[in-house]
VOGU-3710 file (C-alpha; in Angstrom, 3 decimals, decimal comma):
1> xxxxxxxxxx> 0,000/0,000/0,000  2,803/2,101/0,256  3,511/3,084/-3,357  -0,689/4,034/-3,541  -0,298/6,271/-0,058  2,946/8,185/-2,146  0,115/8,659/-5,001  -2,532/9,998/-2,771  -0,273/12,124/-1,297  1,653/13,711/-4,359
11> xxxxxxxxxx> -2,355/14,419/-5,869  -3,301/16,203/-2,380  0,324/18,387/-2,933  -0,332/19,178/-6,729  -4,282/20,502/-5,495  -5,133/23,529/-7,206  -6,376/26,954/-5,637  -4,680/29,081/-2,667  -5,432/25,457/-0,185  -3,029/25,520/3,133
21> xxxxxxxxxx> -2,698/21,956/3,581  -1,623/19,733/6,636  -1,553/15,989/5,358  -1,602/13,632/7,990  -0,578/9,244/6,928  -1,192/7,128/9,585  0,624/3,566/9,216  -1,544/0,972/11,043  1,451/-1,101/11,676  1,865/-2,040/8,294
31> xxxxxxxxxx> 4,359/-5,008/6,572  5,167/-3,647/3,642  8,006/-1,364/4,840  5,337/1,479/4,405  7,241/3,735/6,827  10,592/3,895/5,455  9,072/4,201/1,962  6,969/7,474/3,034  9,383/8,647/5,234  12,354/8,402/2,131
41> xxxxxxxxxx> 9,863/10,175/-0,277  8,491/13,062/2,227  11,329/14,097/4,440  10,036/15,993/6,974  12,730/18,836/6,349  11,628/19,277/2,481  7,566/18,649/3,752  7,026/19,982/6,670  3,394/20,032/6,094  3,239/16,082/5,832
51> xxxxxxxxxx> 3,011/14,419/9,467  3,410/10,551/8,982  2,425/8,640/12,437  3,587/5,609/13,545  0,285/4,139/15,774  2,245/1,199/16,599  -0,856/-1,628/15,954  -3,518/-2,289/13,729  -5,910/0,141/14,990  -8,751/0,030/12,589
61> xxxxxxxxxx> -10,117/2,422/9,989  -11,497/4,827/12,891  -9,487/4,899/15,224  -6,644/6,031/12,791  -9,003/8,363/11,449  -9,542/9,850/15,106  -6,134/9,754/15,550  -5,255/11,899/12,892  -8,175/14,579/13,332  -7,283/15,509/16,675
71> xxxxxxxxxx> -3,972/16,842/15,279  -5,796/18,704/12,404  -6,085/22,717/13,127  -7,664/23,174/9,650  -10,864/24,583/9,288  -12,200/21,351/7,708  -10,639/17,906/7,774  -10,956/15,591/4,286  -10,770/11,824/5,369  -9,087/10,228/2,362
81> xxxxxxxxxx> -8,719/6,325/1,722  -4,710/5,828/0,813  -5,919/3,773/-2,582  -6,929/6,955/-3,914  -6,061/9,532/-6,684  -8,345/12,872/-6,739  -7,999/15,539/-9,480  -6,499/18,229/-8,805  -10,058/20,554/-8,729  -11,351/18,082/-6,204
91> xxxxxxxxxx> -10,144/20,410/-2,972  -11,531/23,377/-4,699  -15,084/21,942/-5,931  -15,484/20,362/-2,020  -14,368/23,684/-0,752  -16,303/25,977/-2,633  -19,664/23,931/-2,016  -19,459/23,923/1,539  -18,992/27,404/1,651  -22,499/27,820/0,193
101> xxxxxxxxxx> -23,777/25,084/1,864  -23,512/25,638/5,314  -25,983/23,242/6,758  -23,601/20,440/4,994  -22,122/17,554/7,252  -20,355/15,775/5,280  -19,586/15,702/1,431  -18,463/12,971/-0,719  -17,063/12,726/-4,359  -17,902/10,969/-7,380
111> xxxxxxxxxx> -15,563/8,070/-7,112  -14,381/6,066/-10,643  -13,381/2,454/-10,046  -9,817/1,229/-11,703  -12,065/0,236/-15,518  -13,338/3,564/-15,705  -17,090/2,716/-14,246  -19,038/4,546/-11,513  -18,620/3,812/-7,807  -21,816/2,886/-6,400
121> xxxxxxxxxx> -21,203/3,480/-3,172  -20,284/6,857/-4,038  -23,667/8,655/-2,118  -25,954/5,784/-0,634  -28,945/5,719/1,564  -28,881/4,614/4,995  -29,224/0,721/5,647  -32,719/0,857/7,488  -34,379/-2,003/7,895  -36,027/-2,266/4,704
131> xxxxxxxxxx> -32,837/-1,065/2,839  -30,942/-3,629/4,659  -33,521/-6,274/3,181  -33,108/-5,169/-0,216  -29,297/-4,982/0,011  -29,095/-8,358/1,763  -31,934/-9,946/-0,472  -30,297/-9,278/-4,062  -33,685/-6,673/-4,323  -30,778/-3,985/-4,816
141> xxxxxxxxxx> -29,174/-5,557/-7,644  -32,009/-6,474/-9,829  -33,914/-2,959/-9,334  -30,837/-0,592/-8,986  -32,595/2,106/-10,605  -36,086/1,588/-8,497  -36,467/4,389/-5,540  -38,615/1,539/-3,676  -35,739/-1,491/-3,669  -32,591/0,463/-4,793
151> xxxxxxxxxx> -32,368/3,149/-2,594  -28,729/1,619/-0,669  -26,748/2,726/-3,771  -29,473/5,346/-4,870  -28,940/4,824/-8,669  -31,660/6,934/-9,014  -29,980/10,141/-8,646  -27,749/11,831/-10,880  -24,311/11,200/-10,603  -23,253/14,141/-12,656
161> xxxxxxxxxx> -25,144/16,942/-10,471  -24,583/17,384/-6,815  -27,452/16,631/-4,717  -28,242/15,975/-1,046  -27,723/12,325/0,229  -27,431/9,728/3,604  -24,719/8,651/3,685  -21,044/9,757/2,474  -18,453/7,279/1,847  -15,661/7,421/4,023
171> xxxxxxxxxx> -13,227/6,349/1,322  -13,681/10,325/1,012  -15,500/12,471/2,758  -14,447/16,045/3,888  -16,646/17,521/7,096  -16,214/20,438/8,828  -13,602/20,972/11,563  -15,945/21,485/14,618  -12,823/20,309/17,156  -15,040/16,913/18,038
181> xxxxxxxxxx> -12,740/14,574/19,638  -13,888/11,272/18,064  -15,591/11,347/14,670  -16,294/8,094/13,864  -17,337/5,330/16,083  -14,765/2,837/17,092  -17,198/-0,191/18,033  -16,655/-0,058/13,941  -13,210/-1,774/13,270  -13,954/-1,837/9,402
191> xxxxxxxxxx> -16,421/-0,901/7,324  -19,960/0,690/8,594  -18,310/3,597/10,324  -18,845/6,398/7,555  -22,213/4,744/7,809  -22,610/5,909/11,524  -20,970/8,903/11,207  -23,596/9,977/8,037  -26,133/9,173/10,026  -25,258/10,596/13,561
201> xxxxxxxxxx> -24,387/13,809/10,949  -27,865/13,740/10,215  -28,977/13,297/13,491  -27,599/16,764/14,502  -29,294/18,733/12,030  -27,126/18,452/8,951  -27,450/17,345/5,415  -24,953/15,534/3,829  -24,258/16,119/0,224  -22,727/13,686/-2,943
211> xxxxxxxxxx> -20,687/16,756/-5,274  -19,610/15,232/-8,795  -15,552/16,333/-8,036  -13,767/13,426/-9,455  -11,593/10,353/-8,174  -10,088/7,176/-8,550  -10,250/4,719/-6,387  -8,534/1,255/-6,556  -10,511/-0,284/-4,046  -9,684/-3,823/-4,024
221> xxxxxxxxxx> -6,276/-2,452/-2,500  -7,967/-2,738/0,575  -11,294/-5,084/-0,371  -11,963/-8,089/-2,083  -15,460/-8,550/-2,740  -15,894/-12,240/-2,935  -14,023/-13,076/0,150  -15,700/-14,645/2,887  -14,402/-12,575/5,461  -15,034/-9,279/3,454
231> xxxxxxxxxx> -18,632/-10,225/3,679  -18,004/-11,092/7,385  -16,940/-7,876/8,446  -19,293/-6,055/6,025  -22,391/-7,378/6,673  -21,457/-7,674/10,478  -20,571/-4,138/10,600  -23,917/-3,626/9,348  -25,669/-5,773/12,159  -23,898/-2,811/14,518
241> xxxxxxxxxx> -25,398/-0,089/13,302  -29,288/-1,950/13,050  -28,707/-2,741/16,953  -26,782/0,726/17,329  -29,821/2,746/15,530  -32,819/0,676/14,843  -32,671/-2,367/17,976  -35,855/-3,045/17,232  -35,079/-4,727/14,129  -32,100/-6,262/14,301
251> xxxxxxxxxx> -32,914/-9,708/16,110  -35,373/-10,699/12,706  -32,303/-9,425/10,317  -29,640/-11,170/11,958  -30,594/-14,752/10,087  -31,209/-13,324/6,891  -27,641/-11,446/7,504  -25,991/-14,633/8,593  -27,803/-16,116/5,147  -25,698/-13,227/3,403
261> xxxxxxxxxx> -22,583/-14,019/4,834  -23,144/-17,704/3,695  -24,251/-16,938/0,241  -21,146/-14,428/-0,040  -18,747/-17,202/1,356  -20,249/-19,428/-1,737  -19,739/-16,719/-4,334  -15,777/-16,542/-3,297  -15,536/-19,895/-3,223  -17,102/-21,105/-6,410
271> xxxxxxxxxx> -15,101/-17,491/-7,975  -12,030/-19,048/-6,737  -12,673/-22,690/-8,053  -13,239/-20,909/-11,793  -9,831/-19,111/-11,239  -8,300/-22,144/-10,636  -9,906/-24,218/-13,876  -8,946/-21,502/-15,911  -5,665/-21,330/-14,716  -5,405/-25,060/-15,266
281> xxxxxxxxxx> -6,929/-25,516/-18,692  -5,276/-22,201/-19,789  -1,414/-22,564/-18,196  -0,420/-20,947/-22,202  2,312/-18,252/-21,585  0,828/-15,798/-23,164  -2,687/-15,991/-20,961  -0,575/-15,215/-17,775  1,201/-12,171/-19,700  -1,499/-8,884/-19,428
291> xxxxxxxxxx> -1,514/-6,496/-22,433  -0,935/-2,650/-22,004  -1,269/-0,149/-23,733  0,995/2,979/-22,510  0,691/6,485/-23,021  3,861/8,796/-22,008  7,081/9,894/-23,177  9,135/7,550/-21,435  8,591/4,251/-23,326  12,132/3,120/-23,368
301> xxxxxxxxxx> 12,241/3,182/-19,222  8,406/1,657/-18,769  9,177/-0,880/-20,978  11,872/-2,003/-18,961  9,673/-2,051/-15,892  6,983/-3,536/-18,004  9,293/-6,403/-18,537  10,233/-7,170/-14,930  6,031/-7,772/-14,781  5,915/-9,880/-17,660
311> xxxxxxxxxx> 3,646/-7,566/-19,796  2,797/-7,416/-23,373  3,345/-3,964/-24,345  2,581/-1,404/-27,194  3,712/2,303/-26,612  2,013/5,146/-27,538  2,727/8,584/-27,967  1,092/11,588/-25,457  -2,325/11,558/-26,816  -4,276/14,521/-25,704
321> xxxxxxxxxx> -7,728/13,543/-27,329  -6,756/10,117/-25,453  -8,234/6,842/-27,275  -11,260/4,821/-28,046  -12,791/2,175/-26,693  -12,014/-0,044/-29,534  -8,129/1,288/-28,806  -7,850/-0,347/-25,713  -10,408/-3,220/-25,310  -7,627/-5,544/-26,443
331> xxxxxxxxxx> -6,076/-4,752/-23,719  -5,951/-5,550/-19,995  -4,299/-2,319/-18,716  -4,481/1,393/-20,399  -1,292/2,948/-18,599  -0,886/6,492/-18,224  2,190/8,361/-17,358  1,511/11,259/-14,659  4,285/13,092/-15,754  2,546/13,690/-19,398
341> xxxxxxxxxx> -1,285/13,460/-18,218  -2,813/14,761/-15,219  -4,882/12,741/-13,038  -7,863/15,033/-13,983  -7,439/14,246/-17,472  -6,513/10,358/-16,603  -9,747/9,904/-14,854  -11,724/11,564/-17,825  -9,714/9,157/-19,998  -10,737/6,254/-18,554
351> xxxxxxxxxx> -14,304/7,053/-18,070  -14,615/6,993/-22,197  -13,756/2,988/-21,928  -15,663/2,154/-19,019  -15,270/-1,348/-17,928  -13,199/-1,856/-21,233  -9,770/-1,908/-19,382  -8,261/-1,277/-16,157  -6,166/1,173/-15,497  -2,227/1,838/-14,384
361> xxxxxxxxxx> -0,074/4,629/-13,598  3,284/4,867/-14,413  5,674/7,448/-12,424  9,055/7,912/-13,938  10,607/9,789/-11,389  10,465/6,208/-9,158  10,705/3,753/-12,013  7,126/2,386/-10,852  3,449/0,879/-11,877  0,957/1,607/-9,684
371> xxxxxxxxxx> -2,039/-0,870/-10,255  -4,711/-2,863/-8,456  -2,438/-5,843/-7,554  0,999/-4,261/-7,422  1,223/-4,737/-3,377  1,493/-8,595/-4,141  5,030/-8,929/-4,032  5,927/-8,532/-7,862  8,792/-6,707/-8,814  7,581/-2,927/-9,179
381> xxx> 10,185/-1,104/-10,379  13,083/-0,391/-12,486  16,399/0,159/-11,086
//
């Protein structure tokens, strides 16, 4: 996670607008070496403005979070996953509407997954009872347009206006400084506590509010879907909040939660049994070498790095109109160079070839790829 954290970080310090920023990284006692990394690349001397803390343990999502916000002085505090990338307007646009909108709570972003597509869980509604059932049931996924079943991911609303909403992911979600010692609940270890915090938000008054500022966010870093135990700690984080909010409910919900955890469980495991038939009908070299497809001016030095991963490559000049989707279907990864393109532009890139092709970054000045998979212990970089 440490190469994504450098990411995040470099696209907070290129923000546009007169923004005073402190950055604060908090390193959950990670193994990757994440300290030294972040530490190398942000000396305190040349960034004073960056404040990386040690907690010592695994302390959870919010806990860290706390952590961190009782050292921020600024007048509002922007809680920011580390497998993120916002544009560079994204400060200003979150900024500007909270100035007018000062009944807001908390605001969220329009958040583009790694193949271009919308993040659902950009603005959702808050898991009542009912929307609990639909999420839980499947109800969600066959209506997701329907204001009745599909109001958890509220497809519904446009994603290219800002509106009001419930609940604000916390992947990132700015709120106003108000000096609160604890802002999210720590009987949430992951998972459910932007949830809580949305709705306690609400609770005093507040609206929160989904603004179309753009961002990418390689979740999957940090989640994998079909796993049992993400569906565990999802659901179960769920369960706290019923019993938290609405007690009432939560005794009848807990088997048909419990179902969901099962059903989940099944999902990863029959996902996992097709990964492994594939992989064992289809051991051909070239099916476990990915095609790219890079844009930059550094193609001699990516394609070395390119090679350490095994990847098929075809470089490409800086395109400014970018490509089609026909361009880069062929490919597994469109990778972009953030020296040439910036991430504004990257994200609007991608969004033409939606769920076409997944996308990579490529940083010269460290040699590296930054992609949804890169923390698994493959060779990175370039020397």
């Amino acid at each position: 996670m440490a190469r994504f954290t450098r990411q995040a970080v470099q696209a907070l310090l290129a923000q546009e607008g007169d923004v005073a920023l402190e950055v604060f990284v908090v390193d959950n006692a990670s193994a990757d070496n994440s300290l030294a990394y972040l530490r190398t690349h942000f000396p305190a001397a040349a960034f004073p403005q960056i404040h990386i803390i040690d907690a010592g343990s695994n302390l959870g999502f919010s806990r860290a979070n706390n952590l961190a916000a009782q050292q921020a002085t600024g007048d509002y505090i922007l809680f920011l996953n580390p497998d993120t990338i916002p544009a560079e307007n994204l400060l200003v646009q979150l900024l500007e509407f909270a100035e007018l909108h000062t009944d807001a709570g908390a605001v969220g972003v329009s958040m583009t997954n790694d193949d271009g597509t919308f993040a659902p869980e950009s603005r959702r509604g808050l898991p009542t009872p009912w929307t609990a059932f639909c999420k839980m049931a499947g109800l969600t996924a066959v209506f997701p347009t329907s204001r009745l079943f599909g109001r958890y991911y509220m497809a519904y609303m446009p994603s290219d206006r800002p509106h009001a909403t419930e609940v604000v992911s916390g992947a990132c979600m700015m709120v106003r400084n108000d000096g609160r010692k604890a802002w999210f609940d720590t009987d949430y270890f992951m998972y459910g506590e932007d949830i809580d915090l949305s709705y306690r938000l609400m609770q005093e008054g507040k609206t929160n509010y989904y603004v179309p500022a753009l961002l990418i966010h390689f979740k999957g870093e940090s989640t994998n879907k079909t796993s049992y135990r993400y569906a565990h700690v999802f659901y179960g984080a769920m369960l706290v909040f019923l019993r938290k909010h609405f007690p009432h409910y939560a005794f009848w919900l807990r088997p048909i939660i419990y179902a969901a955890i099962a059903a989940k469980a099944l999902k990863g495991w029959l996902n996992g049994l097709c990964v492994s038939l594939n992989y064992r009908f289809k051991r051909h070299k070239v099916w476990l070498q990915p095609r790219a497809a890079y844009f930059g001016s550094h193609g001699e030095r990516f394609q070395k790095c390119a090679d350490d991963l095994a990847w098929r490559t075809t470089i490409h000049r800086v395109n400014a109109e970018g490509h089609t989707t026909e361009d880069v279907a062929q490919y597994d990864f469109v990778v972009y160079d953030i020296a040439d393109y910036t991430r504004c532009a990257i994200i609007r890139l991608l969004q033409q070839s939606a769920g076409k092709v997944r996308l990579a970054l490529y940083d010269n000045a460290t040699g590296e790829i930054i992609f949804h998979g890169a923390e698994n212990g493959r060779k990175l970089q370039h020397q």
